[in-house]
N, C-alpha and C positions, 0 to 999 in steps of 0.2 A: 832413538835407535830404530828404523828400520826393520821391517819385517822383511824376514826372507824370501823370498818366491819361491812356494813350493809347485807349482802350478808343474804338467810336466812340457817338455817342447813338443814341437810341431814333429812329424815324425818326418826324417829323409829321404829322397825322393828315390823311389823304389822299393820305399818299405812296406810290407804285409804282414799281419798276424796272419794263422791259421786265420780260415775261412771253411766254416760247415756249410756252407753252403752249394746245394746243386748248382751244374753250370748254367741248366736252364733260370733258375733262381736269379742268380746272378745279374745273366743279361734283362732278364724282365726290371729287376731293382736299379741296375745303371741307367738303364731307356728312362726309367717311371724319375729316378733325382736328376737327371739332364733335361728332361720337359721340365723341370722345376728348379730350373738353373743354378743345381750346385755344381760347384766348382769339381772337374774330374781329381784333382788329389785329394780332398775333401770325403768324394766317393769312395777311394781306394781305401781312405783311412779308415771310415767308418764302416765299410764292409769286410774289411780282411783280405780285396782284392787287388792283385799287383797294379800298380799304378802304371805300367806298361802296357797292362789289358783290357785295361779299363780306357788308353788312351787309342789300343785298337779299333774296339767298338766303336768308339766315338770318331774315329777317320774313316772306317769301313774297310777295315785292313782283314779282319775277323766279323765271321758270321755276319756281313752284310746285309740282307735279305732279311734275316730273323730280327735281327735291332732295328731297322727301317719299321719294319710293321710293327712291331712292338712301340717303337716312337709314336706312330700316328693312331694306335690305339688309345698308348696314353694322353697325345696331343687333346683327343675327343674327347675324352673322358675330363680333363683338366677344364676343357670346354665347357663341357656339359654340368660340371660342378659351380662354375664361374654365374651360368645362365641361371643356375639355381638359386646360389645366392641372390643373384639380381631380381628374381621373381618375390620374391621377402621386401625389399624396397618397391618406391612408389616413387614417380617423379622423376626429375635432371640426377640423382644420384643412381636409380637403377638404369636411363638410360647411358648413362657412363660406363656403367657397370659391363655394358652389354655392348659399347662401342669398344670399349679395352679389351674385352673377352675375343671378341671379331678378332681381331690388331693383333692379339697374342696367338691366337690360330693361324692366321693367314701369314704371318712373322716366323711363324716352326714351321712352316709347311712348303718357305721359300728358301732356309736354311740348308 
């Protein structure tokens, strides 16, 4: 006999819980999970924010200016954690570390 899937579904597209959070909140956590390539409904889901708004920011439909900077804040800082790690390794695996890290800046920064 089969167990049932209680699991719940994927929510539909448009969907939002409340969301407490500020707008500036917001945009700064959209920019910070899209330098860290999750998925915009994914975003929506997991912060309580319309998946419509979230697909704003991310075209530059809304607050353009303030998301752009905030992307390349977080871009460096993603960077600069990458570099960190790589300084912990010795060798062809830290220089890897520190060619990918390049590749994944220079990659966001042409997008």
């Amino acid at each position: 006999m089969p167990n049932p899937d209680t699991r719940s579904p994927n929510p539909p597209v448009g969907y939002a819980c409340e969301c407490t959070l500020s707008r500036r909140q917001q945009i700064e956590l959209v920019a910070e999970f899209h330098v860290h390539r999750i998925r915009p409904s994914r975003i929506a889901y997991r912060l309580g924010i319309d998946i419509a708004e979230v697909e704003a920011w991310l075209s530059g439909e809304q607050d353009e200016q303030q998301f752009q900077h905030l992307m390349t804040s977080h871009r460096r800082r993603k960077y600069q954690m990458q570099l960190h790690r790589a300084d912990r390794l010795r060798g062809q695996k830290a220089y890897e570390m520190r060619v990918a890290a390049k590749k994944d800046l220079q990659q966001g920064n042409t997008v």
